[in-house]
PDB file of N, CA, C, O and CB in Angstrom:
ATOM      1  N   UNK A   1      -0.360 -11.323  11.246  1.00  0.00           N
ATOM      2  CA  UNK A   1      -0.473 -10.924   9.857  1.00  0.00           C
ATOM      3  C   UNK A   1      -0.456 -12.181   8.996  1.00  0.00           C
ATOM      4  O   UNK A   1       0.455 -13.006   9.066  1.00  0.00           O
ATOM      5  CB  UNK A   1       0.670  -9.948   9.455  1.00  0.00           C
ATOM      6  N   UNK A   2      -1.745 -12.314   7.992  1.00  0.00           N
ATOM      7  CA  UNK A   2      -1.413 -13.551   7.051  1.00  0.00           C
ATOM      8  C   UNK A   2      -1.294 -13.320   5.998  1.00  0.00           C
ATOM      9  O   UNK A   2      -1.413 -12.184   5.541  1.00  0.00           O
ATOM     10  CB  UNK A   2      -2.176 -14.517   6.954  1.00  0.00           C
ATOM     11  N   UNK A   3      -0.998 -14.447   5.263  1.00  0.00           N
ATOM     12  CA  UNK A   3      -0.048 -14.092   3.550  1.00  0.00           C
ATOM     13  C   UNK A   3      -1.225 -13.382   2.641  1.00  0.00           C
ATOM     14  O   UNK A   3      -1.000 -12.807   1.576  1.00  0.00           O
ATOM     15  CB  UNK A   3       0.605 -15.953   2.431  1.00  0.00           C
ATOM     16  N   UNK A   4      -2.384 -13.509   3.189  1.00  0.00           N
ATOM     17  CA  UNK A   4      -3.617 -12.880   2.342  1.00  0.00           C
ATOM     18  C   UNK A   4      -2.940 -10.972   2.343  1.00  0.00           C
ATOM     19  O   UNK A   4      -2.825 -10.287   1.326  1.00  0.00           O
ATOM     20  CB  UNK A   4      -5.625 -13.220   3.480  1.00  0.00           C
ATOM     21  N   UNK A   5      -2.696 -10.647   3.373  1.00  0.00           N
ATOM     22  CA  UNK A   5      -2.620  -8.546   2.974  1.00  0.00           C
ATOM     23  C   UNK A   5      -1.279  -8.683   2.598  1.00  0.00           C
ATOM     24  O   UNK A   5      -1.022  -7.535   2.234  1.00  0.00           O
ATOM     25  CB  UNK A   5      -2.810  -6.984   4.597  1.00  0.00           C
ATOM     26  N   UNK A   6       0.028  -9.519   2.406  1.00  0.00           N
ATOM     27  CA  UNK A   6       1.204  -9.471   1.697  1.00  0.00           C
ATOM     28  C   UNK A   6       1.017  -9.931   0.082  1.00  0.00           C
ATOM     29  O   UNK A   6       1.652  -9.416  -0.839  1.00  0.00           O
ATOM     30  CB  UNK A   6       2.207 -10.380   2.478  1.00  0.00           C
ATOM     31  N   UNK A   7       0.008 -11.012  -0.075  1.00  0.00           N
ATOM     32  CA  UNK A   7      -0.396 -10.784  -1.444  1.00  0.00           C
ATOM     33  C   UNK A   7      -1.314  -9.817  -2.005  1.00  0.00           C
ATOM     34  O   UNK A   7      -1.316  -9.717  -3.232  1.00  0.00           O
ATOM     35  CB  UNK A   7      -0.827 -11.778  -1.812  1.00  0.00           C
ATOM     36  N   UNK A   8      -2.151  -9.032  -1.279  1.00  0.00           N
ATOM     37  CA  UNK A   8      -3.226  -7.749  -1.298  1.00  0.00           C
ATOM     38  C   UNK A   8      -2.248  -6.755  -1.746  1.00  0.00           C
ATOM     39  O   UNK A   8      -2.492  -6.100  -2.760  1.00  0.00           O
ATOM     40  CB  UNK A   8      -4.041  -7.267   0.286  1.00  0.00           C
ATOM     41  N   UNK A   9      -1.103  -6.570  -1.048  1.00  0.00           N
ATOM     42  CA  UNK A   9      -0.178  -5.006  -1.026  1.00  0.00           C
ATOM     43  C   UNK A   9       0.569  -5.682  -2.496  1.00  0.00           C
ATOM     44  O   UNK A   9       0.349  -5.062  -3.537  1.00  0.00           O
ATOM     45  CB  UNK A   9       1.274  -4.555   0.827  1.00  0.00           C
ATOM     46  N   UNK A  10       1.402  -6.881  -2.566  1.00  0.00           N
ATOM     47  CA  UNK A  10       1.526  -7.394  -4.104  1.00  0.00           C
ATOM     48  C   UNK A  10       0.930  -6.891  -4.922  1.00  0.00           C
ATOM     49  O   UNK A  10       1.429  -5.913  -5.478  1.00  0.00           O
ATOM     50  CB  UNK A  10       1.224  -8.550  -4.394  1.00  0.00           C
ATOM     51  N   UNK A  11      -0.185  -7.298  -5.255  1.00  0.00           N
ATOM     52  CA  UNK A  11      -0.908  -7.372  -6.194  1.00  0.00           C
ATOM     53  C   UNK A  11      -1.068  -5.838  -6.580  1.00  0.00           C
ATOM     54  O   UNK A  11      -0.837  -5.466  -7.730  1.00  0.00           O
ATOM     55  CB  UNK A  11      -2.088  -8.168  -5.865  1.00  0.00           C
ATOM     56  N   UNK A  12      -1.481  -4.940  -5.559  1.00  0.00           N
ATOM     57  CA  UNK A  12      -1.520  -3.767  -5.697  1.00  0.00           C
ATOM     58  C   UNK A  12      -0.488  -2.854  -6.276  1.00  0.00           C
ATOM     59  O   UNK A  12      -0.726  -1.936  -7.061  1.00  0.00           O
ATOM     60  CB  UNK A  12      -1.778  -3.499  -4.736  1.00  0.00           C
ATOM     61  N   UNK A  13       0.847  -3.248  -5.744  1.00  0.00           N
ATOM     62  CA  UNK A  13       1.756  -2.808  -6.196  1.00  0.00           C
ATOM     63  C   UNK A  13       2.263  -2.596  -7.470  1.00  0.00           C
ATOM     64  O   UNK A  13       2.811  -1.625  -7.992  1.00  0.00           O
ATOM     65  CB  UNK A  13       2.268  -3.215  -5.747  1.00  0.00           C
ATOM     66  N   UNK A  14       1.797  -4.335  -8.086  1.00  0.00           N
ATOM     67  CA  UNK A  14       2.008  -4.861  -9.313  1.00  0.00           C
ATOM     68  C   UNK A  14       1.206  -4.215 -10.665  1.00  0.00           C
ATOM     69  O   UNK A  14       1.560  -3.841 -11.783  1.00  0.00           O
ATOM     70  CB  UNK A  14       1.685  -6.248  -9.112  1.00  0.00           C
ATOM     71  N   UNK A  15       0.050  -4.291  -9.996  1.00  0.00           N
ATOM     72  CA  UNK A  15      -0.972  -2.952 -10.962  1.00  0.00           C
ATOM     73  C   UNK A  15      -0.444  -1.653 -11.057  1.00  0.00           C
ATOM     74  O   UNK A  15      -0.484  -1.254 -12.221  1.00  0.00           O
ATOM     75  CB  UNK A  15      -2.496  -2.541 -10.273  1.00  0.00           C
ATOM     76  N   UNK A  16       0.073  -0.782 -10.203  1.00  0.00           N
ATOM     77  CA  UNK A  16       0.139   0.695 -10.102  1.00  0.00           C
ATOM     78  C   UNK A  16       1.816   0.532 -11.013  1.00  0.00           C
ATOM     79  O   UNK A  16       2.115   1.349 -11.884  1.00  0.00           O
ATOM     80  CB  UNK A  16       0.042   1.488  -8.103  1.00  0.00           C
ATOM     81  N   UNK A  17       2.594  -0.427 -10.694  1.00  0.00           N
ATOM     82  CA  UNK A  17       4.049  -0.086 -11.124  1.00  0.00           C
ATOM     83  C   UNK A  17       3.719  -0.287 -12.896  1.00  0.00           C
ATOM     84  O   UNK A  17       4.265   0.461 -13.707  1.00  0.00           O
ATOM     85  CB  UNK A  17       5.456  -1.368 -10.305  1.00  0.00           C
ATOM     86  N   UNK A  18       2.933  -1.195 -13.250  1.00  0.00           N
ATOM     87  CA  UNK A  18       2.563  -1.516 -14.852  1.00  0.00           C
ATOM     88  C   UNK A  18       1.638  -0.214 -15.440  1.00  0.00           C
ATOM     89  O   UNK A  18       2.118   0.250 -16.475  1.00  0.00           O
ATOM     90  CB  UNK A  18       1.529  -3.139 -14.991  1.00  0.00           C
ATOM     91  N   UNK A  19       0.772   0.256 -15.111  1.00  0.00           N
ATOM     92  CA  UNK A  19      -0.228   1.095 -15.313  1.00  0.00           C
ATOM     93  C   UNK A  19       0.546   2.895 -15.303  1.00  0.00           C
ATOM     94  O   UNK A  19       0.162   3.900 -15.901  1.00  0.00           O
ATOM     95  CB  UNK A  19      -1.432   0.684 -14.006  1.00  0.00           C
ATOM     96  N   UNK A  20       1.713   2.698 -14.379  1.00  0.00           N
ATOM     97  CA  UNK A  20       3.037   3.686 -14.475  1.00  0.00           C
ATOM     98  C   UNK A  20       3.281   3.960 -15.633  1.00  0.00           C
ATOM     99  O   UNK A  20       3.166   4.932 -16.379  1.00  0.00           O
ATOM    100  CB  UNK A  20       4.309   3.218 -13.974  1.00  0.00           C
ATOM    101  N   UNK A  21       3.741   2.656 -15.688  1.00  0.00           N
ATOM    102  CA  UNK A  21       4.612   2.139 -16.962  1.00  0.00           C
ATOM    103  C   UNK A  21       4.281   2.856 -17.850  1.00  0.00           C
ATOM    104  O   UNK A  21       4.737   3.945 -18.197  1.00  0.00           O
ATOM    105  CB  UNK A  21       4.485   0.761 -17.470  1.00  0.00           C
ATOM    106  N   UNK A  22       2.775   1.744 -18.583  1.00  0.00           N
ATOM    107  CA  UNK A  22       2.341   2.772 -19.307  1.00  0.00           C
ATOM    108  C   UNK A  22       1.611   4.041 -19.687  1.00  0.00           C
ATOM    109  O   UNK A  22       1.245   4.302 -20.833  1.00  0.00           O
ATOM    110  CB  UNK A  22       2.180   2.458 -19.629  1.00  0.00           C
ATOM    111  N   UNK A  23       1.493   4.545 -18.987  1.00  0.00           N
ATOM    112  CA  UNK A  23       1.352   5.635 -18.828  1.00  0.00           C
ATOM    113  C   UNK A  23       2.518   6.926 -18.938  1.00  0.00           C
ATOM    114  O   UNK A  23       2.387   8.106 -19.261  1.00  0.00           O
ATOM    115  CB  UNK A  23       0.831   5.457 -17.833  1.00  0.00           C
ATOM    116  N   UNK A  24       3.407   6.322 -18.619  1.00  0.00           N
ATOM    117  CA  UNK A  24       4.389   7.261 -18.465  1.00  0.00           C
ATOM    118  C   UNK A  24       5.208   7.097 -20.139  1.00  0.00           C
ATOM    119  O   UNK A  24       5.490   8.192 -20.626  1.00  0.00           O
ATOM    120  CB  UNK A  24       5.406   6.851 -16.931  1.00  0.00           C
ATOM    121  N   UNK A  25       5.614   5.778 -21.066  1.00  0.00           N
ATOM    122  CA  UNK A  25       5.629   4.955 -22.345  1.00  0.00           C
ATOM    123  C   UNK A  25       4.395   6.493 -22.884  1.00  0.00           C
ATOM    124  O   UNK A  25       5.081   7.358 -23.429  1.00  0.00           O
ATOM    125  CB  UNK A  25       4.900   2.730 -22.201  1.00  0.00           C
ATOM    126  N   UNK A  26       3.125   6.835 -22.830  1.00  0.00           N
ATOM    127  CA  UNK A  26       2.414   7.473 -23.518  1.00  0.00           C
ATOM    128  C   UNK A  26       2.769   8.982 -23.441  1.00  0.00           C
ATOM    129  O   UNK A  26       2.566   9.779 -24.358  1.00  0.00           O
ATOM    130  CB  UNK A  26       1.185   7.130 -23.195  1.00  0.00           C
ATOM    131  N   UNK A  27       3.377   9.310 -22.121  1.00  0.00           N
ATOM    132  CA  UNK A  27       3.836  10.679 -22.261  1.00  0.00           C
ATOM    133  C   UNK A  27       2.525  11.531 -21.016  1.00  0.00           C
ATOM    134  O   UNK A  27       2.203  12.716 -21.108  1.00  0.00           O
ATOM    135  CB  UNK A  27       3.744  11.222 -24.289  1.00  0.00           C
ATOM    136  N   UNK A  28       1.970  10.542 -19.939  1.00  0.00           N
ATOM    137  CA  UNK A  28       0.930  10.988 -19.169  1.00  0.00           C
ATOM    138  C   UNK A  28       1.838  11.167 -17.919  1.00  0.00           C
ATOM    139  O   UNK A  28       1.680  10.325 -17.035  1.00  0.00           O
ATOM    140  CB  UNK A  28      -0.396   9.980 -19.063  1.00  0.00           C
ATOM    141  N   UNK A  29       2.538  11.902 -17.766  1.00  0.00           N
ATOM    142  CA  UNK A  29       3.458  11.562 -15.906  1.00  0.00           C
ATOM    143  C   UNK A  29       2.664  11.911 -15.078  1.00  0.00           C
ATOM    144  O   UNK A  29       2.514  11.455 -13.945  1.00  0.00           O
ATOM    145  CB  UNK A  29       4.953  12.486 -15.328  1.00  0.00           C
ATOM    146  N   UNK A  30       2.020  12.867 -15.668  1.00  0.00           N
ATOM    147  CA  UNK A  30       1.046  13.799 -13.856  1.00  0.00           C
ATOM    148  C   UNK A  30       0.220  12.867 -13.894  1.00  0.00           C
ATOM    149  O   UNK A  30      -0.019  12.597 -12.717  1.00  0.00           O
ATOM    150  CB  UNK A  30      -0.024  15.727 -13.784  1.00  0.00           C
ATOM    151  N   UNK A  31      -0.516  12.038 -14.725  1.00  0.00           N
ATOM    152  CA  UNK A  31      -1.488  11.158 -14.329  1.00  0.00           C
ATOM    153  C   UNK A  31      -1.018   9.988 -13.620  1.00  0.00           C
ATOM    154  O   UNK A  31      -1.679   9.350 -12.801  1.00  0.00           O
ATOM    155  CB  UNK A  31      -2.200  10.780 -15.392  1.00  0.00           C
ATOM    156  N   UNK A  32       0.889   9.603 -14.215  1.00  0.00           N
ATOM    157  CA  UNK A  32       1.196   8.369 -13.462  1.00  0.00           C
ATOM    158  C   UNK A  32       2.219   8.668 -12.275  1.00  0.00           C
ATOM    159  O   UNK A  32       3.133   7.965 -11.844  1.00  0.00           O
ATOM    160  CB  UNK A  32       1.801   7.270 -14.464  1.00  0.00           C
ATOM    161  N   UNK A  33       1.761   9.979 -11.868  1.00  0.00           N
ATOM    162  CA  UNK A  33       2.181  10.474 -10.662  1.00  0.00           C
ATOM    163  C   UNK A  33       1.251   9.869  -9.473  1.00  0.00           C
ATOM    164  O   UNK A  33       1.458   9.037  -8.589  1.00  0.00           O
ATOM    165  CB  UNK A  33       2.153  12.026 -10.739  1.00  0.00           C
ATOM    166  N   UNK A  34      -0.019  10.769  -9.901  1.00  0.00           N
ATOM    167  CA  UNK A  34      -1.420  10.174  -9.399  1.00  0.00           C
ATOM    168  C   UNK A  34      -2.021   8.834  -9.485  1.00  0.00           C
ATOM    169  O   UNK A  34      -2.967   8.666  -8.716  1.00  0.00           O
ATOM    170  CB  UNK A  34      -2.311  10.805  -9.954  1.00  0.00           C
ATOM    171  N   UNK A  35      -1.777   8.081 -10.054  1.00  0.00           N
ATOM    172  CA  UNK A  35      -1.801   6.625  -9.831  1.00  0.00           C
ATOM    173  C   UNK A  35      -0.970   6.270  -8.826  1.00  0.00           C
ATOM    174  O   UNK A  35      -1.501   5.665  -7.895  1.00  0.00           O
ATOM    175  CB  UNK A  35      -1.457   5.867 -10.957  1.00  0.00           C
ATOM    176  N   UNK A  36       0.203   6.486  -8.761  1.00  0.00           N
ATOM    177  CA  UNK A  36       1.211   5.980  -7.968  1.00  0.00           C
ATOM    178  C   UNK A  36       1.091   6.688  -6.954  1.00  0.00           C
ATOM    179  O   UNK A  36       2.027   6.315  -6.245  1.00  0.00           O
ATOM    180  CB  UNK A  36       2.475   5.960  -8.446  1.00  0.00           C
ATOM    181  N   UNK A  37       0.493   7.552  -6.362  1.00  0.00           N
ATOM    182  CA  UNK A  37       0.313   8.100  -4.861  1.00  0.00           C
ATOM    183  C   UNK A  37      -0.723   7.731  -4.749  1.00  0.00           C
ATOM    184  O   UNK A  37      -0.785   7.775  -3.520  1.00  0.00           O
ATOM    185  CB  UNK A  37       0.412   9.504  -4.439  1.00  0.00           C
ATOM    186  N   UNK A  38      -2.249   7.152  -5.247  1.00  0.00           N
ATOM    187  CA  UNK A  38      -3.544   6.382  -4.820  1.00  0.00           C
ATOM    188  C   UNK A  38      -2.847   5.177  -4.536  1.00  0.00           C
ATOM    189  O   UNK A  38      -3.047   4.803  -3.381  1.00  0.00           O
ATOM    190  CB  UNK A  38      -4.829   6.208  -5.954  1.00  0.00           C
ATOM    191  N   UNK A  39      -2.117   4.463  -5.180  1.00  0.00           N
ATOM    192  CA  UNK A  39      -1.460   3.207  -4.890  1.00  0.00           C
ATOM    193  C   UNK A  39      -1.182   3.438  -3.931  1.00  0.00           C
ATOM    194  O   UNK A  39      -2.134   3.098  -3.229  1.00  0.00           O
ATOM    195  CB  UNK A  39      -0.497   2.689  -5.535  1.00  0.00           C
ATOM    196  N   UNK A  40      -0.221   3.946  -3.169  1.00  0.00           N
ATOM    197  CA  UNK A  40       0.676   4.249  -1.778  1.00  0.00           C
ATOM    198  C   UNK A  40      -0.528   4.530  -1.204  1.00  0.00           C
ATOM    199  O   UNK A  40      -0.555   3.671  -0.322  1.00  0.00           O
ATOM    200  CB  UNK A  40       1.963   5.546  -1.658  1.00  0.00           C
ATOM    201  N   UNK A  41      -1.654   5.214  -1.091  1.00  0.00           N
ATOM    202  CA  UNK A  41      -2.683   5.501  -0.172  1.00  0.00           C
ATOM    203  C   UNK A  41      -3.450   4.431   0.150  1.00  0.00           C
ATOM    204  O   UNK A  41      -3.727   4.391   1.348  1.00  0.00           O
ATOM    205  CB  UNK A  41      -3.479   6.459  -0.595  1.00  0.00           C
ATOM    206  N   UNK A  42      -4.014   3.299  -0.701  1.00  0.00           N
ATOM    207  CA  UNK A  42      -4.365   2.614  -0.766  1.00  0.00           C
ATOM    208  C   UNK A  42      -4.003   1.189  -0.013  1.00  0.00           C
ATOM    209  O   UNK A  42      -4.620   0.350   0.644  1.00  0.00           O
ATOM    210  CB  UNK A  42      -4.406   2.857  -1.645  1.00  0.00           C
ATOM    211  N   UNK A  43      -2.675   1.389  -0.476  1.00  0.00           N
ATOM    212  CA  UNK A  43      -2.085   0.662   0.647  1.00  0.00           C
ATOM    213  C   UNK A  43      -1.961   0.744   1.981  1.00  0.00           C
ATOM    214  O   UNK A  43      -1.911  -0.185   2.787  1.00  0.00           O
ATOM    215  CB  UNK A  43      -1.198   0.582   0.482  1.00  0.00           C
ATOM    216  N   UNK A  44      -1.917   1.830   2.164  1.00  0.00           N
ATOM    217  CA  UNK A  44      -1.771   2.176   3.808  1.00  0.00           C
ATOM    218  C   UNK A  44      -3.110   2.362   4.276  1.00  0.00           C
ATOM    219  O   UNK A  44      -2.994   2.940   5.357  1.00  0.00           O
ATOM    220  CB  UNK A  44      -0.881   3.593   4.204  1.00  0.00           C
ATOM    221  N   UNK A  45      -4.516   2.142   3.986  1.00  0.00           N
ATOM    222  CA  UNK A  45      -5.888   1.798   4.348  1.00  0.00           C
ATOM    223  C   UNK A  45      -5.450   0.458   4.469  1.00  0.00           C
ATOM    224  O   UNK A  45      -5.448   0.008   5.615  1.00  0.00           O
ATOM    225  CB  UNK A  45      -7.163   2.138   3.329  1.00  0.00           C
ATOM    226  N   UNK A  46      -5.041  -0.358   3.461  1.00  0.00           N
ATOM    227  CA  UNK A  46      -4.942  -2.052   4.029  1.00  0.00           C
ATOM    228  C   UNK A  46      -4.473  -2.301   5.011  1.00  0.00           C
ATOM    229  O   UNK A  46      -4.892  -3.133   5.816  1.00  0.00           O
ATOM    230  CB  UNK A  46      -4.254  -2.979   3.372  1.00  0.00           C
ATOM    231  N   UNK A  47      -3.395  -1.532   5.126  1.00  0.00           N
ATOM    232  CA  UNK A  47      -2.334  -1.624   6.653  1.00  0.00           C
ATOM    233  C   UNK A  47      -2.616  -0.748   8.143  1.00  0.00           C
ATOM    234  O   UNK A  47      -1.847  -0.627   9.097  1.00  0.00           O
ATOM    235  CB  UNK A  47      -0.721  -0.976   6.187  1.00  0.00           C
ATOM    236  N   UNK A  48      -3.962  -0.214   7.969  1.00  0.00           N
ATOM    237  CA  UNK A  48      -3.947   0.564   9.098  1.00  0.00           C
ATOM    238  C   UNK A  48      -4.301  -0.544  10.370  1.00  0.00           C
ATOM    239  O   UNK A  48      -3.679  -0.643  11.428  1.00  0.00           O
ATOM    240  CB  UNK A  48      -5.053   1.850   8.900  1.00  0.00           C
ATOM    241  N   UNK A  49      -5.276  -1.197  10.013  1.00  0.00           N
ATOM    242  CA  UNK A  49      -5.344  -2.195  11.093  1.00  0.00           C
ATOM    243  C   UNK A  49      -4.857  -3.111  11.643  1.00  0.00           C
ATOM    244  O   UNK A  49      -5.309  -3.542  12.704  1.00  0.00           O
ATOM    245  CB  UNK A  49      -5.903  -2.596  11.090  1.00  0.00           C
ATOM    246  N   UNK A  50      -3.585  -3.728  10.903  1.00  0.00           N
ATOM    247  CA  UNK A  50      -2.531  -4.415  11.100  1.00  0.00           C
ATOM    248  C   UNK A  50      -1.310  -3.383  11.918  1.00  0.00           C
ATOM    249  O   UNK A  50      -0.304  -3.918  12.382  1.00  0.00           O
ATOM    250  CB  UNK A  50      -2.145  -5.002   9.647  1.00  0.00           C
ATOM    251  N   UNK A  51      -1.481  -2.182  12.007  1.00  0.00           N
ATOM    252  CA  UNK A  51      -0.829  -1.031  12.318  1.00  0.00           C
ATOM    253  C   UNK A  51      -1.460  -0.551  13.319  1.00  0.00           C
ATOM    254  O   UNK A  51      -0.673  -0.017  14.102  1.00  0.00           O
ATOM    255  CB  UNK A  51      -0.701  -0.142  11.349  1.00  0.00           C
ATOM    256  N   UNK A  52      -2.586  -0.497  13.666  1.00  0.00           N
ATOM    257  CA  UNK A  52      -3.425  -0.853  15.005  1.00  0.00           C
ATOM    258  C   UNK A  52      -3.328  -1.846  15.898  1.00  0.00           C
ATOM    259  O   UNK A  52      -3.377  -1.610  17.105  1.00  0.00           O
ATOM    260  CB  UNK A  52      -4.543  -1.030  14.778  1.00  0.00           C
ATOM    261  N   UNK A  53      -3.183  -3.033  15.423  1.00  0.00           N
ATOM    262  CA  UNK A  53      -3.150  -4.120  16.249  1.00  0.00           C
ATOM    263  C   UNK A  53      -1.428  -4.308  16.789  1.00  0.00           C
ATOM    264  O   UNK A  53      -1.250  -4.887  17.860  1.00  0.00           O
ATOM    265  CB  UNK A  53      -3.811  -5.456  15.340  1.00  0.00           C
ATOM    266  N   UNK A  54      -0.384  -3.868  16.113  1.00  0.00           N
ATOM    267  CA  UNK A  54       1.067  -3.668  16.217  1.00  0.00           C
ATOM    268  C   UNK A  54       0.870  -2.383  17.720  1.00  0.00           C
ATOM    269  O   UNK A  54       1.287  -2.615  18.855  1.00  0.00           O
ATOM    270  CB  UNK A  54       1.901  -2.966  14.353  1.00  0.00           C
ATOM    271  N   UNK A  55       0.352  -1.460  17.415  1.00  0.00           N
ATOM    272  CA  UNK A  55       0.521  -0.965  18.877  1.00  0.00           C
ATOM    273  C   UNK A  55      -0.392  -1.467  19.873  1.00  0.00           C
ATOM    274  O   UNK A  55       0.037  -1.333  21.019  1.00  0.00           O
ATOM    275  CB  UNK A  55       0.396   0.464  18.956  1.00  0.00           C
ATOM    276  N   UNK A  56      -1.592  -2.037  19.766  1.00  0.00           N
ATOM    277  CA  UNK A  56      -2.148  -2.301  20.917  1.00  0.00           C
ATOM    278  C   UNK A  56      -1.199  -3.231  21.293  1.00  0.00           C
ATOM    279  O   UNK A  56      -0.975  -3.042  22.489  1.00  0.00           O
ATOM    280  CB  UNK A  56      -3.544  -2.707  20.920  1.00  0.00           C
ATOM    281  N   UNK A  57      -0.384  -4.339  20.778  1.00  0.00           N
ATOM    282  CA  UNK A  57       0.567  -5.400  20.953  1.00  0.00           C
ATOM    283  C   UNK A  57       1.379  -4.511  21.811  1.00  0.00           C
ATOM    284  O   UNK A  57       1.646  -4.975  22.919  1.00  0.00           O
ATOM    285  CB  UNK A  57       1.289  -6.091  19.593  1.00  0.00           C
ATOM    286  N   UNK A  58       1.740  -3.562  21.588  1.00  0.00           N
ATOM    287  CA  UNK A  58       3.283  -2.990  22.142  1.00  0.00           C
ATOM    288  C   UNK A  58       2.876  -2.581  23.672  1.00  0.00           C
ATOM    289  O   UNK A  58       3.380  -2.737  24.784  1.00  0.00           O
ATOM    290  CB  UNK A  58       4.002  -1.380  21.126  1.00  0.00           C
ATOM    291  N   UNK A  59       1.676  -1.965  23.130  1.00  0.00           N
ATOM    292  CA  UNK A  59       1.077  -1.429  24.888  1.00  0.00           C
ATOM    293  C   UNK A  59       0.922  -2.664  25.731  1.00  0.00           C
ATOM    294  O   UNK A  59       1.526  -2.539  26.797  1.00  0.00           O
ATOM    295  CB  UNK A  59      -0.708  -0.591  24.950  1.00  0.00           C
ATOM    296  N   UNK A  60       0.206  -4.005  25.575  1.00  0.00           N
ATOM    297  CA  UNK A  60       0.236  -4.467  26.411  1.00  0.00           C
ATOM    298  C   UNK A  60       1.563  -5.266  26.568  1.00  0.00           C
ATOM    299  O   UNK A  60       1.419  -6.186  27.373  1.00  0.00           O
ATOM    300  CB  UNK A  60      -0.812  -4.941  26.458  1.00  0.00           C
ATOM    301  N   UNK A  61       2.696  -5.193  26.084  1.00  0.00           N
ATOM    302  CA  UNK A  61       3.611  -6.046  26.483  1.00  0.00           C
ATOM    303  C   UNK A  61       4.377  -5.026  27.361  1.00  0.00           C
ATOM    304  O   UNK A  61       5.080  -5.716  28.099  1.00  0.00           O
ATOM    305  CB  UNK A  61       4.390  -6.792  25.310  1.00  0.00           C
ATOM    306  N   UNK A  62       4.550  -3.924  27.595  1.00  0.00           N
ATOM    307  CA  UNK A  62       5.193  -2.846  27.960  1.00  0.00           C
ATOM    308  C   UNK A  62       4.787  -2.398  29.316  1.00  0.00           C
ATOM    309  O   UNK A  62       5.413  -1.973  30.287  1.00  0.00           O
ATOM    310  CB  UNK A  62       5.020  -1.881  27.011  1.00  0.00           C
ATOM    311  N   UNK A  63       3.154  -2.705  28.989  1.00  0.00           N
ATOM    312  CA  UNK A  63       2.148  -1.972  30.224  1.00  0.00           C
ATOM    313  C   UNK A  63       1.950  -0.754  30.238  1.00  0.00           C
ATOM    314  O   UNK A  63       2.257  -0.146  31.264  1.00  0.00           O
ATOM    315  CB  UNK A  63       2.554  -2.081  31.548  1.00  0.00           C
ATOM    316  N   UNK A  64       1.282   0.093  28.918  1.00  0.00           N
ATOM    317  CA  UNK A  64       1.188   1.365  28.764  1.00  0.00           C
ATOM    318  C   UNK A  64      -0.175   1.540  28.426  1.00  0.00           C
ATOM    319  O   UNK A  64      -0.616   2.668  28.205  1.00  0.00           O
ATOM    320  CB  UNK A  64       2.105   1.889  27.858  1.00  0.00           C
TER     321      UNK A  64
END
């Protein structure tokens, strides 16, 4: 894993928690509900293949 998808999931994070913010400051929650669960989804597309490569790792050290 390199510092490039720990600053990717950052950055991402950093948008959805501000865009919350305001949003939620305007009186929109269901919308900054829905921001904040595309965020979390979004993230976990970045991480699936790093989450792929974590079990193929496990299988071959194990022998499964």
């Amino acid at each position: 894993m390199d510092i490039e998808l720990v600053m990717k999931v950052a950055g991402v994070g950093m948008i959805v928690a501000v865009v919350c913010q305001i949003l939620g400051k305007v009186g929109r929650d269901e919308h900054s509900t829905l921001v904040s669960v595309t965020g979390m989804i979004l993230i976990f597309i970045m991480l699936v293949d790093e989450i792929g490569k974590l079990f193929t790792s496990l299988r071959e050290v194990f022998g499964l």
